[in-house]
N, CA, C and O atoms as a Tripos MOL2 file, in Angstrom:
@<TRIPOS>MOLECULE
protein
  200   199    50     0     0
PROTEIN
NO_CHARGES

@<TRIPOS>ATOM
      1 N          42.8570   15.9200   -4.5580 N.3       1 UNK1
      2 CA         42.2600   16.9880   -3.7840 C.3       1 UNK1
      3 C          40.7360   16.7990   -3.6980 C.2       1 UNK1
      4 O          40.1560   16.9600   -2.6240 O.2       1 UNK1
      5 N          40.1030   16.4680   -4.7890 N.am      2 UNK2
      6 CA         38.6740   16.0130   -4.6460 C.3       2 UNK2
      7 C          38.2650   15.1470   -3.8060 C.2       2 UNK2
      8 O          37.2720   15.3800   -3.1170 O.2       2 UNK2
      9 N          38.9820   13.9450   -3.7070 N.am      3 UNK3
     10 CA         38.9470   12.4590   -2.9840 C.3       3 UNK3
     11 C          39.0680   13.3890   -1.2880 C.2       3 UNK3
     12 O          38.2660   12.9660   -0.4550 O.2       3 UNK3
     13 N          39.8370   14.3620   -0.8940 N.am      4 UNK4
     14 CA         40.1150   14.9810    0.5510 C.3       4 UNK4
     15 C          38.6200   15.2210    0.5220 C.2       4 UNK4
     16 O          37.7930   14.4690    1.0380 O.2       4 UNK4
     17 N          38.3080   16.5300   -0.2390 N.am      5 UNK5
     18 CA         36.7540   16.9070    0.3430 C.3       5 UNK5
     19 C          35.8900   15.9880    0.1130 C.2       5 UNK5
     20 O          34.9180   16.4600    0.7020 O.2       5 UNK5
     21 N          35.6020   15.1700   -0.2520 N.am      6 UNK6
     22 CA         34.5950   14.5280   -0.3500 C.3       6 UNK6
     23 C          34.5300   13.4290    0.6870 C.2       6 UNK6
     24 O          33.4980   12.8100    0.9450 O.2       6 UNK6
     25 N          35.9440   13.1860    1.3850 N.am      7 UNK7
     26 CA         35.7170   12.1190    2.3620 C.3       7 UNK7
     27 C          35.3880   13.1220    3.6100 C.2       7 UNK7
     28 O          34.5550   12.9980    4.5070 O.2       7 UNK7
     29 N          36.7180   14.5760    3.2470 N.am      8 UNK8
     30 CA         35.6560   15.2240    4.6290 C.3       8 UNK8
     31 C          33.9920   15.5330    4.5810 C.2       8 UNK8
     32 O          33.3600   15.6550    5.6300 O.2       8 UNK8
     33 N          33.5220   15.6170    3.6150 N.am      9 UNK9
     34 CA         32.0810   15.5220    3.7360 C.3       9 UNK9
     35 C          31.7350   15.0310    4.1410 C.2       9 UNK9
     36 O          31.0790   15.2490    5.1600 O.2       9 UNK9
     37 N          32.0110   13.6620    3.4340 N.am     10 UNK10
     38 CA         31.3060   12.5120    4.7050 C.3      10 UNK10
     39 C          31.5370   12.2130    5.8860 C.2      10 UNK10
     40 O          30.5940   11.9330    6.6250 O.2      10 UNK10
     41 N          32.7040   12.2020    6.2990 N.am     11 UNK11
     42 CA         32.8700   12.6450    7.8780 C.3      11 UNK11
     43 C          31.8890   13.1060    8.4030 C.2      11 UNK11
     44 O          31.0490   12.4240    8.9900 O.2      11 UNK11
     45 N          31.8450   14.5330    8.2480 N.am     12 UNK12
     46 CA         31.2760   15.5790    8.7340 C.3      12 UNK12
     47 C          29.7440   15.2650    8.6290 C.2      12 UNK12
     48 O          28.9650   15.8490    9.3820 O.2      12 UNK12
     49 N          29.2350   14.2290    7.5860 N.am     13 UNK13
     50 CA         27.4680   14.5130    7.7700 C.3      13 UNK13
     51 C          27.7610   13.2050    8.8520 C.2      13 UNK13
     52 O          27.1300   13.2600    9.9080 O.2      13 UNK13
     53 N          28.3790   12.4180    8.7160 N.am     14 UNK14
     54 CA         28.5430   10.8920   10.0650 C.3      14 UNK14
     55 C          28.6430   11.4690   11.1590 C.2      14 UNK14
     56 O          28.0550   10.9250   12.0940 O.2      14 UNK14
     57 N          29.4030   12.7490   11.4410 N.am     15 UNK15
     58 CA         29.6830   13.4420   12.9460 C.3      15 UNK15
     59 C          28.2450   13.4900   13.0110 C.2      15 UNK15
     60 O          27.5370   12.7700   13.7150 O.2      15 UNK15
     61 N          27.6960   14.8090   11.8570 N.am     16 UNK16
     62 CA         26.5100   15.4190   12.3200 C.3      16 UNK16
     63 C          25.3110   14.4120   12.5870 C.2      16 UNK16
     64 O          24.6700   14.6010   13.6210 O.2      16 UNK16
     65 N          25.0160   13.5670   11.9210 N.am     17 UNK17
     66 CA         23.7650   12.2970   12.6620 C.3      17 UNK17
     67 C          24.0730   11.6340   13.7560 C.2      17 UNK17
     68 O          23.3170   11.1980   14.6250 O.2      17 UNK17
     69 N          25.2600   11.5760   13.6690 N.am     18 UNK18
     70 CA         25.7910   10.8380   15.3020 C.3      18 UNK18
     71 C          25.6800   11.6930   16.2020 C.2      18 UNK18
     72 O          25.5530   11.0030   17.2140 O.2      18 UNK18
     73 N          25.6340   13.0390   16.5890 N.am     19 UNK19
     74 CA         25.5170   13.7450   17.0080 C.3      19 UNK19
     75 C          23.7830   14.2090   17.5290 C.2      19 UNK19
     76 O          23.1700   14.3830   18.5820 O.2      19 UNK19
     77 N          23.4530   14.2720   15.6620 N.am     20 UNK20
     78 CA         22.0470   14.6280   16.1830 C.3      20 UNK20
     79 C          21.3490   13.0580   17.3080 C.2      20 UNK20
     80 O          20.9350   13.1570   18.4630 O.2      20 UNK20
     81 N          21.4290   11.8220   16.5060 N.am     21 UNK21
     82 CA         21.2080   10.5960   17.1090 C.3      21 UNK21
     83 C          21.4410   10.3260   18.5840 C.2      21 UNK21
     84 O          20.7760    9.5550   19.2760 O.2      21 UNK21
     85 N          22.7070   11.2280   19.0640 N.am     22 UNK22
     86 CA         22.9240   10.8690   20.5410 C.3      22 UNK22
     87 C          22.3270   11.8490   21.3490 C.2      22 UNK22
     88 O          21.7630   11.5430   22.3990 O.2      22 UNK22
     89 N          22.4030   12.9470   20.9610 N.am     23 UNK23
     90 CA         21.7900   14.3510   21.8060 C.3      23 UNK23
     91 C          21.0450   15.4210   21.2030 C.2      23 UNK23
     92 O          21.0820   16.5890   21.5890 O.2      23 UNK23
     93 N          20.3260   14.9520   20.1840 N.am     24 UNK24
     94 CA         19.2180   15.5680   19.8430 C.3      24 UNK24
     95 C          18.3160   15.3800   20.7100 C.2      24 UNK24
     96 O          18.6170   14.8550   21.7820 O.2      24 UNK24
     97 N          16.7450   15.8490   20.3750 N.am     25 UNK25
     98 CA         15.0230   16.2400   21.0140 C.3      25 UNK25
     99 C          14.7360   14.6120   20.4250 C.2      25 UNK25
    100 O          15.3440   14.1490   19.4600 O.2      25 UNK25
    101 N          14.0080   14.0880   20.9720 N.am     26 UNK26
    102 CA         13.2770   12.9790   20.5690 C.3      26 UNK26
    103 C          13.0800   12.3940   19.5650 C.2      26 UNK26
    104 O          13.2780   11.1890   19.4110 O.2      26 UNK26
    105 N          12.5950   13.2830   18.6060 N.am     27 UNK27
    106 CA         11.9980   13.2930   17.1330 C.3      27 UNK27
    107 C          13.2290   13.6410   16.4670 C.2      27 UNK27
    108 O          13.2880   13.1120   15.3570 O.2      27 UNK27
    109 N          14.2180   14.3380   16.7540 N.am     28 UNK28
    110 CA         15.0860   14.5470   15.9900 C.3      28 UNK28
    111 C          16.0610   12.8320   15.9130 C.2      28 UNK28
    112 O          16.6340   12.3320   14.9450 O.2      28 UNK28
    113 N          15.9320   12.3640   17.1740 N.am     29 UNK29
    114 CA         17.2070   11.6050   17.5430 C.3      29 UNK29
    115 C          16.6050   10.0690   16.8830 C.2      29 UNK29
    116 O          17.2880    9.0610   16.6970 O.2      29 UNK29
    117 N          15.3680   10.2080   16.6460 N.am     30 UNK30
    118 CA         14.3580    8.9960   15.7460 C.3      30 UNK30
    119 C          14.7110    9.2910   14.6600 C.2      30 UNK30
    120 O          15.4160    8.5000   14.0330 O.2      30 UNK30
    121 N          14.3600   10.4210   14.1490 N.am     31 UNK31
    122 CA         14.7290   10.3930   12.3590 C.3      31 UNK31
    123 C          16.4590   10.0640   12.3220 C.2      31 UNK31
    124 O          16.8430    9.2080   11.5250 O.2      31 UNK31
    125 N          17.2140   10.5910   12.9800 N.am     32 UNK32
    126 CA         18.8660   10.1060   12.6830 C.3      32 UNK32
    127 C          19.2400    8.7040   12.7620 C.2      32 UNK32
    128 O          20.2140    8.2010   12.2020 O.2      32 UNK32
    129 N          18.3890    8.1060   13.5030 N.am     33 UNK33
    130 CA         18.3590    6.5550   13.7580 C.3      33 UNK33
    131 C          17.9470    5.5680   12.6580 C.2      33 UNK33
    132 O          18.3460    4.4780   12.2500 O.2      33 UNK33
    133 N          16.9170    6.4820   12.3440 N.am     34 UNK34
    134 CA         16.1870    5.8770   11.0020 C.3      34 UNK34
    135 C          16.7960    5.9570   10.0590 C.2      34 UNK34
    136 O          16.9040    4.9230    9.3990 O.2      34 UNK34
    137 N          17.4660    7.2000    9.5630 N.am     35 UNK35
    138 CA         18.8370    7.4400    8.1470 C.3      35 UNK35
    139 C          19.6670    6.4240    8.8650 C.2      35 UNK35
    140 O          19.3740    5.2780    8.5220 O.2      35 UNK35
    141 N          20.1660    6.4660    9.3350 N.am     36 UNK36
    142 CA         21.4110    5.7130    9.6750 C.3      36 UNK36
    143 C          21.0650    4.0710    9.5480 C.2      36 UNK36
    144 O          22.0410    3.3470    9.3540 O.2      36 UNK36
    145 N          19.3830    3.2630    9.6710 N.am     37 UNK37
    146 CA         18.7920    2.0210    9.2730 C.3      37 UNK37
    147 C          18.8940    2.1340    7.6110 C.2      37 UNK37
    148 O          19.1710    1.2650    6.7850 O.2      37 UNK37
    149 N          18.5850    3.4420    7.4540 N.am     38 UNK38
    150 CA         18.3570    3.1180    5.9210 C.3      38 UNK38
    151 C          19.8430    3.0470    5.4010 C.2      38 UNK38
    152 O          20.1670    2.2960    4.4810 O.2      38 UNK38
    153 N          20.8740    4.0270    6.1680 N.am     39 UNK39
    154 CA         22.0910    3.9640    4.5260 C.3      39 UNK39
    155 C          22.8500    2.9430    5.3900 C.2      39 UNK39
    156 O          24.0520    3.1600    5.2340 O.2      39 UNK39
    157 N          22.6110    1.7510    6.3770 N.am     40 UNK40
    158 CA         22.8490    0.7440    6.4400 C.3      40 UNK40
    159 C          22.2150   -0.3360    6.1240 C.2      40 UNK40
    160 O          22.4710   -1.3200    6.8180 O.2      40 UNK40
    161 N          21.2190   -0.4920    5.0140 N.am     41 UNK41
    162 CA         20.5100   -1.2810    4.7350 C.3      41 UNK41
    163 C          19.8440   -2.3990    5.3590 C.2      41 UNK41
    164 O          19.6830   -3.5210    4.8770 O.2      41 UNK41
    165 N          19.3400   -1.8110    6.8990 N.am     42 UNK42
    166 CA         18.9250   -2.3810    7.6280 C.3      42 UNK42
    167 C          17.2220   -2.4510    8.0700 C.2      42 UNK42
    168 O          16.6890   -1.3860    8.3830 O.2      42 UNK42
    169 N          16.4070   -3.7150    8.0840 N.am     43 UNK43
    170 CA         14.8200   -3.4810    8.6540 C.3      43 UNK43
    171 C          14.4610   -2.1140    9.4980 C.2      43 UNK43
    172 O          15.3080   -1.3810   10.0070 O.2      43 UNK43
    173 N          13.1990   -1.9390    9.5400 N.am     44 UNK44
    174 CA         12.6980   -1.4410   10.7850 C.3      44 UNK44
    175 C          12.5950   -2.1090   11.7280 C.2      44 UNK44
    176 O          11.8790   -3.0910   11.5340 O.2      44 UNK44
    177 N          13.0590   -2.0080   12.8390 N.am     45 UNK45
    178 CA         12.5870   -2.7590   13.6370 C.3      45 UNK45
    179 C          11.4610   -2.8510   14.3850 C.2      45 UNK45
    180 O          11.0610   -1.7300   14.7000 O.2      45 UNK45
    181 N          10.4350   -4.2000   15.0140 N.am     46 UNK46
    182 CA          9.0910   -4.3230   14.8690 C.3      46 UNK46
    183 C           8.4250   -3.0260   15.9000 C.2      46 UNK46
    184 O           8.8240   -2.3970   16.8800 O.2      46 UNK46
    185 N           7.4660   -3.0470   15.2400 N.am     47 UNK47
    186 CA          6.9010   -1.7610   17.1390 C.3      47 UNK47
    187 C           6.1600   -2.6830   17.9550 C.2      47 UNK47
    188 O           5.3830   -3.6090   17.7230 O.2      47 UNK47
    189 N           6.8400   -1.9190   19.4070 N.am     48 UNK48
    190 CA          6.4880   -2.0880   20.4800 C.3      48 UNK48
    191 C           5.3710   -1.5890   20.5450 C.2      48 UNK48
    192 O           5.0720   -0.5460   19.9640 O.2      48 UNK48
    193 N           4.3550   -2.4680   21.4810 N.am     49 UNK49
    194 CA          2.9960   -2.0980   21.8770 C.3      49 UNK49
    195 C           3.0310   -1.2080   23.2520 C.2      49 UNK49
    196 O           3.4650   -1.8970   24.1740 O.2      49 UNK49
    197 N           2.7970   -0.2670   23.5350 N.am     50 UNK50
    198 CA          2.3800    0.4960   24.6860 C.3      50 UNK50
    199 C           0.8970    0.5890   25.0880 C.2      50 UNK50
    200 O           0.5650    1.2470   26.0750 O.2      50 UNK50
@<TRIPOS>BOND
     1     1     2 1
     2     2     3 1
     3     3     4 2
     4     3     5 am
     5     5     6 1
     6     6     7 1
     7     7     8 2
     8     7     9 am
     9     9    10 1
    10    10    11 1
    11    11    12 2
    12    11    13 am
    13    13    14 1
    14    14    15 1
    15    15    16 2
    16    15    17 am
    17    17    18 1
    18    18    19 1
    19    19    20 2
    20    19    21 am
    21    21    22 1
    22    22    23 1
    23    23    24 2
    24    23    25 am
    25    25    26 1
    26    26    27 1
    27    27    28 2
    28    27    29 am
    29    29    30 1
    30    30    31 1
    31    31    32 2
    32    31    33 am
    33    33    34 1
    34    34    35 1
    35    35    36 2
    36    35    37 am
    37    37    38 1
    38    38    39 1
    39    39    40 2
    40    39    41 am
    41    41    42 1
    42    42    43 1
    43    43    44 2
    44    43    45 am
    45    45    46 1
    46    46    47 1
    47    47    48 2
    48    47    49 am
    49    49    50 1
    50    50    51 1
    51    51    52 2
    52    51    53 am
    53    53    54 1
    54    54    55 1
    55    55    56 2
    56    55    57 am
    57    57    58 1
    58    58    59 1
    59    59    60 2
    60    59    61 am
    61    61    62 1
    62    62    63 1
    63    63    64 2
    64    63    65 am
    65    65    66 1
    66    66    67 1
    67    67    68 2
    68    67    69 am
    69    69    70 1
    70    70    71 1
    71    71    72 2
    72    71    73 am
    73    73    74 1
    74    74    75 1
    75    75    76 2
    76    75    77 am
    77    77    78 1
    78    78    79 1
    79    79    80 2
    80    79    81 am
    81    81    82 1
    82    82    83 1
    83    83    84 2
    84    83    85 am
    85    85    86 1
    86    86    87 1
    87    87    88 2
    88    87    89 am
    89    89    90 1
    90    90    91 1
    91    91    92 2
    92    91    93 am
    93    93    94 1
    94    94    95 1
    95    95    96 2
    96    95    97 am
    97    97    98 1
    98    98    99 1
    99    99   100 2
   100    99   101 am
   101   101   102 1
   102   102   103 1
   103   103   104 2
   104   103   105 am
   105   105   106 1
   106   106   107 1
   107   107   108 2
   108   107   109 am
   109   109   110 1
   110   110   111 1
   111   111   112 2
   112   111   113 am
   113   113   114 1
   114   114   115 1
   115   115   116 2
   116   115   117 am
   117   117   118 1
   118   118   119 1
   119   119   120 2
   120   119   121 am
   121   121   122 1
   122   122   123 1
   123   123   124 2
   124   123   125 am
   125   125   126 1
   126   126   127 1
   127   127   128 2
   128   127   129 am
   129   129   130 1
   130   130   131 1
   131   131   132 2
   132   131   133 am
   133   133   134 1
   134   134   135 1
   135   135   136 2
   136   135   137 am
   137   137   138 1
   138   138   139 1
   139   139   140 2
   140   139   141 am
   141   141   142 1
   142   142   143 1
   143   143   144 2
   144   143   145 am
   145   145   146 1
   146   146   147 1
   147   147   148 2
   148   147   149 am
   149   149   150 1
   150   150   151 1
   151   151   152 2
   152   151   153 am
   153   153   154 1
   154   154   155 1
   155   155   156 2
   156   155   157 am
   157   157   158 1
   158   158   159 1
   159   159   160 2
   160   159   161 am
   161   161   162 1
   162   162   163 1
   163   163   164 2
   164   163   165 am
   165   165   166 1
   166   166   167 1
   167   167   168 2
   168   167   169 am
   169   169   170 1
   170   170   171 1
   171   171   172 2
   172   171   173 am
   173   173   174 1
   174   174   175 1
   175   175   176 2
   176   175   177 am
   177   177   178 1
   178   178   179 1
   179   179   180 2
   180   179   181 am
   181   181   182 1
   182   182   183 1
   183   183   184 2
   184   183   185 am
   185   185   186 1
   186   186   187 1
   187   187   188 2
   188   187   189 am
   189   189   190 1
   190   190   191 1
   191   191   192 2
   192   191   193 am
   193   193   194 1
   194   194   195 1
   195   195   196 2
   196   195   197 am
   197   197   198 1
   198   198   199 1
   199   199   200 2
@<TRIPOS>SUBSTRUCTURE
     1 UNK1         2 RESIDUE 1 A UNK
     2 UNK2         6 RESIDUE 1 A UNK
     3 UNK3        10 RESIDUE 1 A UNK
     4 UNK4        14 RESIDUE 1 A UNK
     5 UNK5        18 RESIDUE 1 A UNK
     6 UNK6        22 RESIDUE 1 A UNK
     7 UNK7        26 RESIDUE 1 A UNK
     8 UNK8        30 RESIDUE 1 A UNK
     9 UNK9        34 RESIDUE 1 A UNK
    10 UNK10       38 RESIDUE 1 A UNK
    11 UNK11       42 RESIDUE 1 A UNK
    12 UNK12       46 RESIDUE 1 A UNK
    13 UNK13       50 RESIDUE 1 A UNK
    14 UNK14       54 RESIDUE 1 A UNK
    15 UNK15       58 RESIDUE 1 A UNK
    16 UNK16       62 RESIDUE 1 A UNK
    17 UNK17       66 RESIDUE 1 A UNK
    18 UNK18       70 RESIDUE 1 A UNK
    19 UNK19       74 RESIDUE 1 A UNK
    20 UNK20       78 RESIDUE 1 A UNK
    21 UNK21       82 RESIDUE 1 A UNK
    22 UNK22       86 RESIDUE 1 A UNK
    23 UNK23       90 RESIDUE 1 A UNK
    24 UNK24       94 RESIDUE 1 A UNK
    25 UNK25       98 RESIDUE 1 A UNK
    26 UNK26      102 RESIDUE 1 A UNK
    27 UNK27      106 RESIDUE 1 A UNK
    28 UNK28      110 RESIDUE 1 A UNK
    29 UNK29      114 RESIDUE 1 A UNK
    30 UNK30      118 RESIDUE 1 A UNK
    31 UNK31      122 RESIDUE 1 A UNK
    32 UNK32      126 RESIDUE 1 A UNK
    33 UNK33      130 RESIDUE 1 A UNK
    34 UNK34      134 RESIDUE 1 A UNK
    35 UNK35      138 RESIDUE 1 A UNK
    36 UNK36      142 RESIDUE 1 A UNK
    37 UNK37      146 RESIDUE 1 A UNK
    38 UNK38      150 RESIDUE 1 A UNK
    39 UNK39      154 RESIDUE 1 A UNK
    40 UNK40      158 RESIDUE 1 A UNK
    41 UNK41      162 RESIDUE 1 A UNK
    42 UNK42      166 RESIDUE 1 A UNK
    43 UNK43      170 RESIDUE 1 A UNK
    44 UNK44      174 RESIDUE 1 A UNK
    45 UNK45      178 RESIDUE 1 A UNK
    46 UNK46      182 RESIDUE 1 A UNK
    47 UNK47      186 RESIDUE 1 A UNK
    48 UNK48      190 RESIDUE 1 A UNK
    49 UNK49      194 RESIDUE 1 A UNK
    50 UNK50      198 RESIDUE 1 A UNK
């Protein structure tokens, strides 16, 4: 029964950043992008010059 909620947790925070990430405000949809680099143990990627 523990192993159920705890995977629905995680579900549910993966819905919620995927969510915020696709149709969030700007700043919101950057920071979800960014968690989602970090708990994939992935670089930043370089910045673009404007």
């Amino acid at each position: 029964m523990l192993s159920a909620v705890i995977a629905s947790l995680q579900a549910t925070s993966g819905i919620t950043i995927m969510g915020t990430a696709l149709f969030g405000s700007d700043r919101l949809s950057e920071r979800a992008f960014r968690l989602l680099r970090w708990a994939t143990d992935r670089p930043e990627p370089p910045k673009l010059r404007r």
